[in-house]
C-alpha positions as CSV (number, residue, x, y, z in Angstrom):
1,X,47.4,-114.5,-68.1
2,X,50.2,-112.9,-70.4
3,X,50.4,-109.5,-71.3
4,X,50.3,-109.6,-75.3
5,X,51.2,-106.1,-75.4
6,X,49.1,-103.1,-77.0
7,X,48.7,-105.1,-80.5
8,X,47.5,-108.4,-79.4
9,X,44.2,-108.9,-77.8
10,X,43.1,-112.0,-75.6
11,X,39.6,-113.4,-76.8
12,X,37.7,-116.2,-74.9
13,X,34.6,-117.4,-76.6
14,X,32.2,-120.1,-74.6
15,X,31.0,-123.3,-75.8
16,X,28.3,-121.8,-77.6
17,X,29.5,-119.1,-79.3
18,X,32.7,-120.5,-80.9
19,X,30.1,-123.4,-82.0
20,X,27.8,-120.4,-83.1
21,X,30.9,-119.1,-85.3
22,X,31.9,-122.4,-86.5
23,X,27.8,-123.1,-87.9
24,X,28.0,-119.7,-89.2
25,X,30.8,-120.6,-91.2
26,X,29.5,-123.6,-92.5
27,X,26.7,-121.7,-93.4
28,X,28.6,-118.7,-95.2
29,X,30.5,-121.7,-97.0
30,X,27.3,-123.8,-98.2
31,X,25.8,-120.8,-99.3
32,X,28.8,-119.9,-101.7
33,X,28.6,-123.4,-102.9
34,X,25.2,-123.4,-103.4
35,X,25.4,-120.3,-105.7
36,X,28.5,-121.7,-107.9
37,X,26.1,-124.6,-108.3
38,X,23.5,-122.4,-109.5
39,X,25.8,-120.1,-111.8
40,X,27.5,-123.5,-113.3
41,X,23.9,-124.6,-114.2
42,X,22.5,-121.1,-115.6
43,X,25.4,-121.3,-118.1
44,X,24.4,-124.7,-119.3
45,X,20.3,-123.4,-119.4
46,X,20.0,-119.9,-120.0
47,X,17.1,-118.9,-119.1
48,X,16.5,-120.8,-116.3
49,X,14.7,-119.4,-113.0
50,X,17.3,-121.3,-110.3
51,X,16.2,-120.7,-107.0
52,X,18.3,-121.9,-103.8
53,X,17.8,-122.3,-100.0
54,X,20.2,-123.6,-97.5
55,X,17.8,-125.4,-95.2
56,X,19.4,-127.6,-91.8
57,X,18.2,-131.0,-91.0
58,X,18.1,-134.8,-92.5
59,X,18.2,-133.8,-96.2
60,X,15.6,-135.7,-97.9
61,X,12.9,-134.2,-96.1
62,X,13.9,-130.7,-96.0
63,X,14.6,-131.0,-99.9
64,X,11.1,-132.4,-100.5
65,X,9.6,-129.7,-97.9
66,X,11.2,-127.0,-100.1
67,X,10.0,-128.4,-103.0
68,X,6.5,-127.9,-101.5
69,X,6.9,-124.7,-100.1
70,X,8.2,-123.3,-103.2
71,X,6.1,-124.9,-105.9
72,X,8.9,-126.1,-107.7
73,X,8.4,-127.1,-111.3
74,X,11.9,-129.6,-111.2
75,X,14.4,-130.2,-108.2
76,X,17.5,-130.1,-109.1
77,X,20.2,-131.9,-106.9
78,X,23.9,-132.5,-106.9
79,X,25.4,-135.8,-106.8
80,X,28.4,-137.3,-105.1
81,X,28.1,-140.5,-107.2
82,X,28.9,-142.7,-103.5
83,X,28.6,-146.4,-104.2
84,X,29.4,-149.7,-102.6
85,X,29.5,-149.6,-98.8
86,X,29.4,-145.6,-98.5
87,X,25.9,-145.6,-100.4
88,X,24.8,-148.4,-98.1
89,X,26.1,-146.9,-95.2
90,X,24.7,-143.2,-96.2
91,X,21.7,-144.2,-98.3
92,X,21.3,-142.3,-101.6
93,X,19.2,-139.3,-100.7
94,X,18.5,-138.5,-104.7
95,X,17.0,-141.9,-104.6
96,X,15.0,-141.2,-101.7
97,X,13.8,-137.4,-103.3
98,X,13.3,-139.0,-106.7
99,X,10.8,-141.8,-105.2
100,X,9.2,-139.2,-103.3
101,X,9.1,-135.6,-105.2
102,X,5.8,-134.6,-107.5
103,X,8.1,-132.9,-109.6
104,X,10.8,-134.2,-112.3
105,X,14.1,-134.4,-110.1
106,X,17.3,-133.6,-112.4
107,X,20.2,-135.1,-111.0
108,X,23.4,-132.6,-111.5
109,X,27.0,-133.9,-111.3
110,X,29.2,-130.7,-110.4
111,X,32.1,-130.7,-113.1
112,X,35.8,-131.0,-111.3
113,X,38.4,-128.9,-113.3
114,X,41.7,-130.3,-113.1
115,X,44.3,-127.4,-112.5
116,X,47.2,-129.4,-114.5
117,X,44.5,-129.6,-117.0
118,X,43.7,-125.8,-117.0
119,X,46.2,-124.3,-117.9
């Protein structure tokens, strides 16, 4: 082991707890998207009540189990637009929600701003 002096400290994390940080991160960063999302779409409908939830597990069925629990009146989802082999490969899970939901699902594609274009 090296000294690192007064300044430098020596951390050793387990398995489990650097995986702990790493989900936590994830998390932290979902959650920040999640609310851009939902500012980016209160602009467009003022007005609107936009509710999220950062659930874990095979998306379909945790977006239609929060549509449940939370007597949503619409679900609104973001698209990544996949098609060809990547849609086959992934499936479409707005297809999937839109099938299944007993509410109107808006479909929501999240608007890229171009820097060069920006400025």
């Amino acid at each position: 082991m090296h000294d690192y002096g007064h300044d430098h400290g020596v951390v050793s994390l387990s398995g489990m707890a650097a995986t702990d940080l790493v989900i936590a991160s994830e998390e932290e960063e979902e959650t920040r998207y999640l609310e851009r999302q939902a500012a980016d779409l209160h602009r467009l409908v003022p007005g609107l009540t936009i509710q999220t939830e950062l659930r874990v597990g095979e998306p379909a069925p945790e977006l239609l189990a929060a549509e449940q629990a939370h007597d949503a009146q619409v679900v609104v989802l973001t698209t990544h637009g996949h098609t060809g082999v990547l849609r086959w490969l992934h499936g479409s899970v707005a297809d999937r929600v839109a099938h299944v939901a007993r509410v109107p699902v808006l479909l929501y594609r999240p608007v890229q701003v171009d820097a060069s274009r920006a400025a």
